[in-house]
N, C-alpha and C positions, 0 to 999 in steps of 0.2 A: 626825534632821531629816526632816519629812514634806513632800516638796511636791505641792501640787494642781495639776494643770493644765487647765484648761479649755477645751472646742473650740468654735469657730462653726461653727453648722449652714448649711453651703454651701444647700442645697436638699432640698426633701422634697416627694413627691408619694402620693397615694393612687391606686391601683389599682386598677379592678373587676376581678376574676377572672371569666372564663364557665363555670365550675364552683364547687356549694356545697363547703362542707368536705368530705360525706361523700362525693360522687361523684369526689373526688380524696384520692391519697395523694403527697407530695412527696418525691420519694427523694434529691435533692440539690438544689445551687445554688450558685454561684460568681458572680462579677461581672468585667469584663473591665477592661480598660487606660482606656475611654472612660465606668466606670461604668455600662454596659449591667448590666442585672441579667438571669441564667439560672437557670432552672429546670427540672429533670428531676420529672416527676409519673406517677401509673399513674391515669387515668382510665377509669371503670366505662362500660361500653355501657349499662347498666342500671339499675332504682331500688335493685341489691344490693349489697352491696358485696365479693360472692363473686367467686372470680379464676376461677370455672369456671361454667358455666350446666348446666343437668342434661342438658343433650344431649351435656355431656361436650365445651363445646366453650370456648375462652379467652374470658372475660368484659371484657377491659381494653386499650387501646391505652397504649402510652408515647407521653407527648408533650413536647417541649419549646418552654417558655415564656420569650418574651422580653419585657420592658423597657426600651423604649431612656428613657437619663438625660435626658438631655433635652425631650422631648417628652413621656414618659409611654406612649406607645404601645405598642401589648401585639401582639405577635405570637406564632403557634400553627403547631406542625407535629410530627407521626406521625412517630417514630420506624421508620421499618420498614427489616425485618430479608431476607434472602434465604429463601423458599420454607422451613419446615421449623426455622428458626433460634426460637428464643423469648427475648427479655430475661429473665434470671433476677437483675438486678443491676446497674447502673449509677452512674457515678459524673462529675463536671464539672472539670475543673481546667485554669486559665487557664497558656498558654504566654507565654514570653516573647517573642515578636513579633507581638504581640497577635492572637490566636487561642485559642480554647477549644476544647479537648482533651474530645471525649466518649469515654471507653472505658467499658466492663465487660463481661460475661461473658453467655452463652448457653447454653442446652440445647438438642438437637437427639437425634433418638430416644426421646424419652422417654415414655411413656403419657398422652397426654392426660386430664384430671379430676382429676390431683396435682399437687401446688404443686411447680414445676420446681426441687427441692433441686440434682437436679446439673449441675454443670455440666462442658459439653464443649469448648468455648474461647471467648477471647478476642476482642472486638471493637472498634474503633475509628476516630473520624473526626473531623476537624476543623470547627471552624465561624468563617468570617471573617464580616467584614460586607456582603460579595458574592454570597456562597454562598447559590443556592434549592435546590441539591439537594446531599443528604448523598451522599457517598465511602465508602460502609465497607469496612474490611479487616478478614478474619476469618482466626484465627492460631487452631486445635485443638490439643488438648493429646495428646499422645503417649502412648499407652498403659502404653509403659514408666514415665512420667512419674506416670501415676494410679496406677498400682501401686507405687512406692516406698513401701516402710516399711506396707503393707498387711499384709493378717493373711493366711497363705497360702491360707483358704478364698476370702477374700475377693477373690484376684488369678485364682482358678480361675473363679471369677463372672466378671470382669469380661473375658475371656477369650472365655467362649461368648458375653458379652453383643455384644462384638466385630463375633461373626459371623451376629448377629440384627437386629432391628430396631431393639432396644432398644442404647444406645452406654453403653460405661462411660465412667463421670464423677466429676468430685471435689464432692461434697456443700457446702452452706451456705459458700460462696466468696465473697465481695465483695471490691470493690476500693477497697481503706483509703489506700494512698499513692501518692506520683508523683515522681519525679526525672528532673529536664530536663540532657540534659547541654549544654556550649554547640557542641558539632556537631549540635546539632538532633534528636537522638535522646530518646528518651522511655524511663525504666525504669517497669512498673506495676506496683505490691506490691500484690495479692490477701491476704487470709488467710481461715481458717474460722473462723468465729463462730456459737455456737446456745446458747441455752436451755433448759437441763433441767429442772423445779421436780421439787421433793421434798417428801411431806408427812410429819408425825408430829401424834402428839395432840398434844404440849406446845405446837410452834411453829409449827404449823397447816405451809401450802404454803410455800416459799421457794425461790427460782432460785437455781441453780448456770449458771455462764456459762463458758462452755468458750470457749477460742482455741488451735486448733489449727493446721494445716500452713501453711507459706504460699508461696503460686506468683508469683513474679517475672520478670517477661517484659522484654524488652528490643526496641524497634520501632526501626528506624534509620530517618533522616529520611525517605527514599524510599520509606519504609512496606515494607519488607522485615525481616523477623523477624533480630534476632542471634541471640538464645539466650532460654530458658525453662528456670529451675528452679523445684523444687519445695526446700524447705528442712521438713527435719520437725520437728513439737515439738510434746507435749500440755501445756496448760495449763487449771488451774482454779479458780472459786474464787466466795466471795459477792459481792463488789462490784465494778462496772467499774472503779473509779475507786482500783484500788491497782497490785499487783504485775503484772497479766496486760497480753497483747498484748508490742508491741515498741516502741524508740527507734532513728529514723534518724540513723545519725551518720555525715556527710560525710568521706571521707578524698583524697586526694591519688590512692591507683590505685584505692583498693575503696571499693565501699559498704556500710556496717556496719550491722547489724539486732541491737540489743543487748536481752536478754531475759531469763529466769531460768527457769532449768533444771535439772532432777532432774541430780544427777551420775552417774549410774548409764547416763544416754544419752553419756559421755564418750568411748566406740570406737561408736558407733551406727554402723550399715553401711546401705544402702540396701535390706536387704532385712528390718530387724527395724522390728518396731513401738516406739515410744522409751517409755519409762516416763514415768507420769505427774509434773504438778510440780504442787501444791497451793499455790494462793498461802496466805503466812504461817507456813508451814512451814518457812523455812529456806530451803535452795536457792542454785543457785549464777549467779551471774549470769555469763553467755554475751554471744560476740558472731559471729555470722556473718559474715565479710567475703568477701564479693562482688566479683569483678576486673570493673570497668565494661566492659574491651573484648571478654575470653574467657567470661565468667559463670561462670567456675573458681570453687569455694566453698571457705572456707576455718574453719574451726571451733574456736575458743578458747575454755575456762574461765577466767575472769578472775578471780576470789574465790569464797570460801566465805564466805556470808551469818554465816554461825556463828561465825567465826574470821576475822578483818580485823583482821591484823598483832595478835591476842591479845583481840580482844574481839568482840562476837557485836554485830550491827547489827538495829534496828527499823522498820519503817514501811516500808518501799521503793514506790515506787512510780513507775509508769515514767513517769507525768507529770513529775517532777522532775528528767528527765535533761534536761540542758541540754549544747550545745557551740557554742561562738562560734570552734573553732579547727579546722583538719583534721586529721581523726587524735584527737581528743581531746574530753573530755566530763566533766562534774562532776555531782553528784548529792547530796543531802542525805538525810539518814537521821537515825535515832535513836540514841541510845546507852546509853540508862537515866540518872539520877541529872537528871532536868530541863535534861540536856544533849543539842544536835546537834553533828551535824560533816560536814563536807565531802567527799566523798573525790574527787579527781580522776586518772582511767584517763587513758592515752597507749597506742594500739593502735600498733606498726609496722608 
């Protein structure tokens, strides 16, 4: 049985933007409790659309753009950051007392005239419908914290980088999710995302998309830091849109970040690097649970992709993880012979 359901369009308004396409790039957007519409943009000072000028100096302010629902009204304002901080990353996400949550990530140290890959911490601040001036709080990342699961040259770098001008940082970080707890506190899940291509005669250039580590911060309402972990994992593969990245699954103490993983990182220790997992390769499907109060991490293999109760499973994809319950979560896959099936996990 298929049914259609069809919406009445409440209201709809056109908008002039005061930037063309190309003098604007949109890095996110959210709408709030009142239908206000936000937008996060990196607008160019310039006719280029380079993020650096050859003086070697930042070519772009971050601005955020509003919409109020009602009126149509467009309001505008600079993100600015404290002396030396640079946006390398931003993201919008509407709280439940109607407030919109701007956090993302910063560089600070790092060689002007390169695209600010790394980043050195965390930032964040609220926005009501009061608010003329932003509140930021800025939460750095611990150097222990960057070094986890690094390569041992690589933590001797980050070391002398330390004690120079230049700060060690964790690379191509963005902040992909958000969990509100109802004490008013905010969990932010970062992970690393980048772009490899590779070419051959036969199949010309084609990207490899890598999702690697991912840092989980915890703000308590009073904007005092709980806890900050870094959780490791290399992942890779052709398409966004199968096996890679993660699913939030809500539990009762923890919060679970369910993925698929080389089995071979099954005793991974905080100071090895984890082995790779190739999406469509098999693999085992993982889930980190995360204690909401202590940020204690917790690390389960949940199945062998190959082997599910005597038969080998197809397609996975982390879009399909679904859970409507705590603690729990269902997921479709393939099975060969023009058949699917269900499998539904229960974490304790």
């Amino acid at each position: 049985m298929f049914i259609l359901v069809l919406y009445k369009k409440e209201w709809g308004k056109e908008v002039e933007i005061p930037y063309t396409e190309k003098k604007m790039d949109n890095l996110d957007y959210t709408v709030n409790y009142f239908g206000d519409a936000y937008i996060a943009t990196r607008v160019y000072r310039d006719k280029t659309t380079d993020l650096f000028t050859k003086a070697k100096e930042i070519n772009y302010d971050i601005e955020l753009l509003k919409i109020e629902a009602l009126t149509g009204k467009l309001a505008q304002k600079k993100i600015n950051l404290t002396t030396g901080k640079f946006i390398s990353s931003v993201g919008l996400f509407e709280s439940g007392d109607n407030k919109i949550i701007v956090a993302g990530y910063y560089s600070s140290g790092g060689k002007v005239g390169k695209t600010f890959e790394g980043v050195n911490g965390l930032f964040k601040f609220d926005i009501t419908n009061n608010d003329e001036e932003f509140n930021v709080a800025y939460y750095d990342i611990p150097l222990e914290i960057i070094n986890q699961n690094m390569r041992k040259k690589d933590v001797e770098k980050n070391k002398k980088k330390e004690v120079g001008k230049e700060k060690a940082s964790i690379k191509n970080l963005d902040p992909e999710s958000y969990y509100l707890s109802e004490d008013g506190s905010i969990i932010i899940i970062g992970e690393q995302y980048y772009v490899v291509s590779s070419r051959s005669k036969k199949a010309g250039s084609k990207p490899y998309y890598h999702f690697d580590d991912v840092l989980i911060t915890k703000i308590n309402k009073d904007g005092s830091l709980a806890w900050m972990k870094k959780l490791a994992k290399r992942q890779s593969g052709r398409s966004l849109e199968k096996g890679l990245s993660f699913a939030i699954v809500e539990g009762e103490d923890d919060l679970h970040l369910v993925y698929m993983d080389n089995f071979k990182n099954r005793n991974l220790d905080n100071e090895t690097v984890p082995y790779g997992h190739m999406d469509g390769a098999g693999g085992f499907l993982t889930v980190y649970s995360i204690d909401y109060d202590s940020g204690e991490e917790n690390k389960t293999f949940l199945l062998d992709s190959r082997n599910v109760n005597g038969m080998p499973i197809y397609q996975y994809a982390t879009s399909r993880i679904s859970s409507n319950n705590l603690d729990e979560f269902i997921f479709e896959v393939y099975k060969k012979e023009k058949e699917d099936v269900l499998i539904k996990i229960t974490l304790d």
